[in-house]
N, C-alpha and C positions, 0 to 999 in steps of 0.2 A: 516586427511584432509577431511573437508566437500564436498562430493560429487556432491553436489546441486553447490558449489560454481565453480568445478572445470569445468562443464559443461557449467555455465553464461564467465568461462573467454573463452573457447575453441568458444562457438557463436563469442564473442567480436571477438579473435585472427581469426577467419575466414570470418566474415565481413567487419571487422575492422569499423564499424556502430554501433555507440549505440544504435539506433531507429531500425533498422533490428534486433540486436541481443534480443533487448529486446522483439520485436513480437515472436521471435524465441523463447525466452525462457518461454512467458509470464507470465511477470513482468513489470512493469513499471520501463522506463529510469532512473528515482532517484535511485529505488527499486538496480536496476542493476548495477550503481555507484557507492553506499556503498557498495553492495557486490565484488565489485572489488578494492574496496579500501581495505575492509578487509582482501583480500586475498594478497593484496601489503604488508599490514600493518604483515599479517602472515609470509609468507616469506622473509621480508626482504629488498625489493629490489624494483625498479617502473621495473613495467608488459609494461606499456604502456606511450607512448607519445602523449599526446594530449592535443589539442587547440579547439579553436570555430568549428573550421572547419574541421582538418586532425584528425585520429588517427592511431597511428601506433608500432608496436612490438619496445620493447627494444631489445638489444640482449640478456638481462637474459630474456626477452618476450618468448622470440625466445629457449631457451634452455629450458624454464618452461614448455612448450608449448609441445614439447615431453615429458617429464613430465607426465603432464597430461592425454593426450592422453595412454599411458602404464599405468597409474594407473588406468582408468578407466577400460580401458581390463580387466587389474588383478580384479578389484573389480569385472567386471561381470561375470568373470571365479568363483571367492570364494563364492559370492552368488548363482551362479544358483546351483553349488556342493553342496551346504548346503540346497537348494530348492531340490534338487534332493533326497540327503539323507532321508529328511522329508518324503516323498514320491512320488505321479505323478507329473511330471515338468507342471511348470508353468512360465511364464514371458514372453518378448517382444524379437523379431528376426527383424530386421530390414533388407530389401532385398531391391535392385536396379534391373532394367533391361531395357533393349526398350521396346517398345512399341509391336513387332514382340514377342521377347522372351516370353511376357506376356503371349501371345495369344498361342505360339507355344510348350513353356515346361511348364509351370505354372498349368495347368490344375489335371496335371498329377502328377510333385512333389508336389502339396500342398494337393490334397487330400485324398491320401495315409497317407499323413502329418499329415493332420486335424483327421481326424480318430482315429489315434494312440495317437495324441498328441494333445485331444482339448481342452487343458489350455493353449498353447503356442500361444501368437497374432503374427502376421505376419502383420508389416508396410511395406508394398510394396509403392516403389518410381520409377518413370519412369523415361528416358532421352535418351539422345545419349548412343549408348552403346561401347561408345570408352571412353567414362569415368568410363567403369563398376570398372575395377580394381584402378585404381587411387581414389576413393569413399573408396574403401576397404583400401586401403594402407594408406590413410588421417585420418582412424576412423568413416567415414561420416556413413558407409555402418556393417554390419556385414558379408553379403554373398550378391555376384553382379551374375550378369551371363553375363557372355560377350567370346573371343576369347581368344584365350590361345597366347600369344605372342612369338617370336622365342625362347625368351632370357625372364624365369620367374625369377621376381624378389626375391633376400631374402628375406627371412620370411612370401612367402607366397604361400599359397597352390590351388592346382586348382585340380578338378574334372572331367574329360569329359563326356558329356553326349548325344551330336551328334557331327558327322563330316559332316560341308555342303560346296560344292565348292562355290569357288569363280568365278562367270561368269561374260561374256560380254553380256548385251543386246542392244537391238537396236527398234525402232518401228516398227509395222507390216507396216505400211503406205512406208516404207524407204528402200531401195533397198539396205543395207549394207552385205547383207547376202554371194552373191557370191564375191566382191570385199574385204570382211575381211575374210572370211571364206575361208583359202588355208592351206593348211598342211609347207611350209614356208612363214609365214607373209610377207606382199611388203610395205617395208618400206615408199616408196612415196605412199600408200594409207594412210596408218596408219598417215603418218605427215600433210593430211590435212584434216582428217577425226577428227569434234570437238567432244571434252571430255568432259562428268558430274563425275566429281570425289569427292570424298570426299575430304574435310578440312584437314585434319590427319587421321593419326591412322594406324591400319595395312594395311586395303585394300587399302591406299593409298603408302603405302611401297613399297607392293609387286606391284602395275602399274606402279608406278615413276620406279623401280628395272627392270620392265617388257620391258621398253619404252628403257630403256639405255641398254640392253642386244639387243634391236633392231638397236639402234644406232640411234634413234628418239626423238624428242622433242616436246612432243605431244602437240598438239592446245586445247589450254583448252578453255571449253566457260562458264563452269561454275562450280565452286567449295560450295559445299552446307553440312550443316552437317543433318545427319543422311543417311539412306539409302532407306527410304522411300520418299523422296525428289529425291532423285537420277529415281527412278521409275516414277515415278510421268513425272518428264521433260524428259523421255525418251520416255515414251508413247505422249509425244507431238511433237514430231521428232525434241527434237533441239540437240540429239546427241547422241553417245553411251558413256554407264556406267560400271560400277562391280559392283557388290552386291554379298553378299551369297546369295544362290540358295535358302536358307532356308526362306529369303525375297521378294523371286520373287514368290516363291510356295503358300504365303497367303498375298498375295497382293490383293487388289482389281483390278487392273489394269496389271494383268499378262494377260492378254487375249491381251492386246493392245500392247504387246512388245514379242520379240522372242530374244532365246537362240544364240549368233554366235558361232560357231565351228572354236574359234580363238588355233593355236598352236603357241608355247608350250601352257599349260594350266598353268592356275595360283594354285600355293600353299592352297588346302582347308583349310578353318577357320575348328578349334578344339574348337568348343561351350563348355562351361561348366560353373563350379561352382566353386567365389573364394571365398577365407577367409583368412586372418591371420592365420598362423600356432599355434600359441601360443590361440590362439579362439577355435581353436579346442579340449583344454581343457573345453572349456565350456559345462557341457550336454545336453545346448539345442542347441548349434551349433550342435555340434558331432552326436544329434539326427538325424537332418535334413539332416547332411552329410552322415551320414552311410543309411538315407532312397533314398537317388538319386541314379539312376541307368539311 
């Protein structure tokens, strides 16, 4: 199976745009239509449903589509092995992380990296880092750096490489410090005092989890993703937040907010490094995984 091909349907299958997936792959949208026909026309079966306007997965789409995605793995496990035999590794690693992680582990895993390994290019991609592993589990990703969840999913491996709490801030300008700050929290502070929380993800788990152990239903004023965002409107006093500690410590705006000494304390984020388990046969994953500490 053409390689080249299986990559133009995997764009297609996650866009589900032929104009997107064709900037993605560059190739022009004709270019990308006959290669998806070809690959219809090879297997079998119609990949895709589509008009002027929608396109969308059949459900052989939908099972090819895992398919594809393991076949690619495999391919880049068999060639880097065979790069590797040849002699010094060489080839492409593809990494996710925030924008925080960039700044805070990166320095340090990559250039020990580069050193040892300066054939292997590193495509570093930024975002929310609550999509680190979901990136990894889709194929999007090779190795993400994000929080280690309660509950790690099959087939996929994590790394730790810092532990940082999870805190409440507040603004310095804001008198929240001695009204949240008691060794048993007071439920009627806490239920009209307003909330910057995250959209999802864990930190939002472990507050919604924090809140109902309190017997509260917290006044949310504003829900935003990332947690850079969450800083940011905290040091403008429209309320208190969570963030890892790791995010308040190189913030720009750590000066304008302060630490509460809220009890219980919440569950510390477990930072690190994922990958597909089966990835890990690759030797330039494995490389970069046995060099993280």
């Amino acid at each position: 199976m053409d390689t080249r091909l299986l990559r133009q349907f995997i764009a297609v299958a996650e866009t589900l745009h032929f104009g997107r997936a064709s900037e993605a792959s560059h190739i022009s949208p004709s270019a990308l239509s006959r290669g998806i026909r070809q690959l219809e026309a090879a297997v079998g079966v119609r990949l895709f449903e589509r008009d002027n306007r929608t396109v969308s997965l059949t459900h052989e789409g939908a099972m090819f589509l895992d398919y594809a995605r393991d076949a690619l793995t495999q391919w880049d496990v068999v060639r880097h092995a065979l790069i590797a035999e040849a002699g010094e590794l060489h080839g492409r690693v593809s990494m996710y992380c925030s924008v925080t992680a960039s700044y805070s582990f990166l320095f340090d895993l990559l250039s020990a990296f580069r050193r040892d390994h300066p054939r292997i290019e590193i495509n570093l991609h930024t975002g929310d880092p609550e999509h680190a592993m979901a990136r990894v589990v889709s194929g999007d990703e090779d190795i993400a750096i994000g929080a280690r969840p309660d509950v790690l999913p099959a087939g996929l491996a994590f790394k730790s490489i810092r532990i940082s709490p999870l805190v409440f801030i507040a603004s310095r300008e804001r008198l929240e410090q001695a009204r949240l700050s008691r060794r048993t929290p007071d439920p009627a502070a806490w239920a009209t005092t307003p909330m910057i929380l995250s959209e999802s993800g864990l930190a939002r788990q472990r507050i919604d989890a924090w809140f109902r152990q309190l017997g509260v239903q917290p006044q949310i004023y504003a829900q935003v993703a990332g947690n850079e965002a969450i800083v940011s409107m905290v040091s403008l006093g429209f309320g208190v937040g969570v963030v890892p500690r790791i995010v308040l410590d190189n913030s720009p705006l750590a000066d304008k907010v302060r630490v509460l000494e809220v009890r219980p304390q919440l569950a510390s984020y477990d930072v690190g490094l994922f990958t597909l388990e089966k990835k890990l046969k690759s030797p330039l994953i494995s490389a970069f995984w046995s060099q993280a500490r």
